[in-house]
N, C-alpha and C positions, 0 to 999 in steps of 0.2 A: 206919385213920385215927385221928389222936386229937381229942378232943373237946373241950368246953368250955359249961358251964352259963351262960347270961347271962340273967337275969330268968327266966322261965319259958319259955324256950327252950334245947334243947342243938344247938348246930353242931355242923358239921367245922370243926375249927381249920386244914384243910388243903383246899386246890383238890383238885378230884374229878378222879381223873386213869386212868378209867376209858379205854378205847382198843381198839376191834377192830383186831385186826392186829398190832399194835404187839410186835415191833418187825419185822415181815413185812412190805418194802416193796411185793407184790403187793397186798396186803389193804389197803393205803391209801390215804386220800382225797387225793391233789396238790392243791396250794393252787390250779389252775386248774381245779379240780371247784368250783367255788365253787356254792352251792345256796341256792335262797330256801323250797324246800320237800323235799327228800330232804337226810337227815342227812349232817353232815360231821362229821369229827374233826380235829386239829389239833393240832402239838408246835409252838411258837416256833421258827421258824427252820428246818424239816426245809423240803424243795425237791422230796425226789426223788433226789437225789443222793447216793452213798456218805458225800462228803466234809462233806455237813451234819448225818449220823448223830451223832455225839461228841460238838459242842455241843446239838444238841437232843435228845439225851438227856438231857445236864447239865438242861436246861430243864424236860423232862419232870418229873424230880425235884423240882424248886424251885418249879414254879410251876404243875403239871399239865398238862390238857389244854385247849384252846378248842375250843368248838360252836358252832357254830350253833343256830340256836332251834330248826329241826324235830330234831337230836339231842337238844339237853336237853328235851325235852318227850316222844320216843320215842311220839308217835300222840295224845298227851292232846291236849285243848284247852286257850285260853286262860281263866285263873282270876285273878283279884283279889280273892280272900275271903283269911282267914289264921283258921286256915292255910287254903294252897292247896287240898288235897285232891289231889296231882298227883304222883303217883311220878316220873315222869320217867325220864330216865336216872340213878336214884340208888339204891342198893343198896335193898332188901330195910330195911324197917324206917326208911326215912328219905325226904323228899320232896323237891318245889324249892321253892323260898319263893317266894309273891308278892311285889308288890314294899309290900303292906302289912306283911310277915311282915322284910322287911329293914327296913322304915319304922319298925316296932318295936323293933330291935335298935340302930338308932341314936337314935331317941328317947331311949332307957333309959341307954344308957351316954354320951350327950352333956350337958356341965356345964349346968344350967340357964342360958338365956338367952345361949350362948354357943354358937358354930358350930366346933364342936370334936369331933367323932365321929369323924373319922375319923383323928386323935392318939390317940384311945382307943383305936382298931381297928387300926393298922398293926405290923407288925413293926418295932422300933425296929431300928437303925442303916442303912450305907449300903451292905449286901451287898444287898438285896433295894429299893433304892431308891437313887436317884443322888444327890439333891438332899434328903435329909429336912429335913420343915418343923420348925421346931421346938417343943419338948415333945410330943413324940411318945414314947407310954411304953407303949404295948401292955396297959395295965393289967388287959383283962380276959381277954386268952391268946388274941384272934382271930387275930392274927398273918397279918393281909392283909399281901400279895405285891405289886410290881408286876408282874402277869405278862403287862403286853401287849397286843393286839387284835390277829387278824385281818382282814383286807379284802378286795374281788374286784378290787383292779386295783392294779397294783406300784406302790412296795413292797408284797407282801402280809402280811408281819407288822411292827408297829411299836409303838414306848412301852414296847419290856421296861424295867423298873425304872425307868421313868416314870410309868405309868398303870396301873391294875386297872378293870377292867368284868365285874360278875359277871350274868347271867343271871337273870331272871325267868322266873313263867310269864305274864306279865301283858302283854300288848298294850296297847298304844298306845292314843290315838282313832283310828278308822277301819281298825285292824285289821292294817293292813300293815307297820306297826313295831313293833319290842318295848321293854320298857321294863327298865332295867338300874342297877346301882347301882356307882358310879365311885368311885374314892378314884385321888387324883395324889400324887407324892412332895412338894412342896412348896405342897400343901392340907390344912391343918385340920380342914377343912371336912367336906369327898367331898359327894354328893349322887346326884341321877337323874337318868338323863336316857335317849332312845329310840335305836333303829336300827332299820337293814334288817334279814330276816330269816336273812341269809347272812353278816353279821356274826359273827364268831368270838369269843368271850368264858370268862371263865372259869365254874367254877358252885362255888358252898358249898351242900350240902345241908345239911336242919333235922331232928332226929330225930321219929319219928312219936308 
């Protein structure tokens, strides 16, 4: 994966596209295994089907993989410190970020007084977004994706290169939603916001 230093943090400048099975359709989760507690993995757009293999490979590439929160978290619990403390499912040497640890990253690289972090954070043009907002300059090499959401009821993927929702380890209030951080193609802005626990999402891991 390649990387990227921003304030005193190093990312993945690339979605984590870690995947058992893959590309062994035995080994795979079908998007009607949908789970709020046993991990799921997830390419944009695979079915089951021979004939959805081609494009959600292409997808694979581009935009990784979506989890679910008991995958990205692989047995840890939930953490809102930063850093997390929270390997996760993320290689050896690298964790998941709370959503203080992403709170940080757009803090840093958004203009003072100005709701513009996620211009600084997107990959510019319109292969990897449909509608880009404008001044959108990638200036610091994050190079976010729109890679999409999974869901448990059809359609079960949607928003490719509309929407990005990346993964926390951080729960909600009351424990039953998690909390994630979104960038749209024709928002400045991004922000946070919750879901279910069977929700599909992308993840950036943080270097340890």
């Amino acid at each position: 994966y390649s990387t990227v230093r921003i304030g005193d943090q190093i990312w993945m400048a690339e979605n984590l596209r870690y995947y058992p099975g893959f590309p062994d359709e035995d080994n795979l989760n079908l998007p009607t295994e949908g789970s709020t507690t046993e991990p799921r993995y997830y390419v944009y757009g695979y079915d089951g089907t021979p004939e959805s293999i081609p494009n959600a490979s292409a997808n694979f590439v581009n935009y990784g993989v979506l989890y679910n929160w008991p995958a990205a978290m692989a047995g840890a619990t939930s953490s809102s410190s930063n850093p997390s403390g929270v390997k996760g499912v993320c290689p050896d040497g690298w964790h998941l970020p709370s959503e203080a640890e992403w709170m940080q990253l757009t803090d840093y690289v958004r203009t003072p007084d100005i709701a513009d972090a996620a211009n600084k954070l997107k990959e510019t043009g319109d292969t990897y977004w449909i509608n880009p907002s404008l001044g959108v300059t990638n200036e610091f090499g994050f190079s976010a994706r729109g890679g999409g959401s999974r869901q448990s009821i059809v359609p079960y993927y949607f928003n490719l290169r509309t929407l990005g929702h990346w993964l926390t380890t951080t729960e909600a209030e009351g424990g039953i939603q998690v909390r994630a951080a979104w960038m749209q193609d024709n928002s400045s802005a991004g922000g946070y916001n919750q879901g279910d626990k069977d929700f599909g999402a992308s993840i950036r891991c943080v270097k340890d």
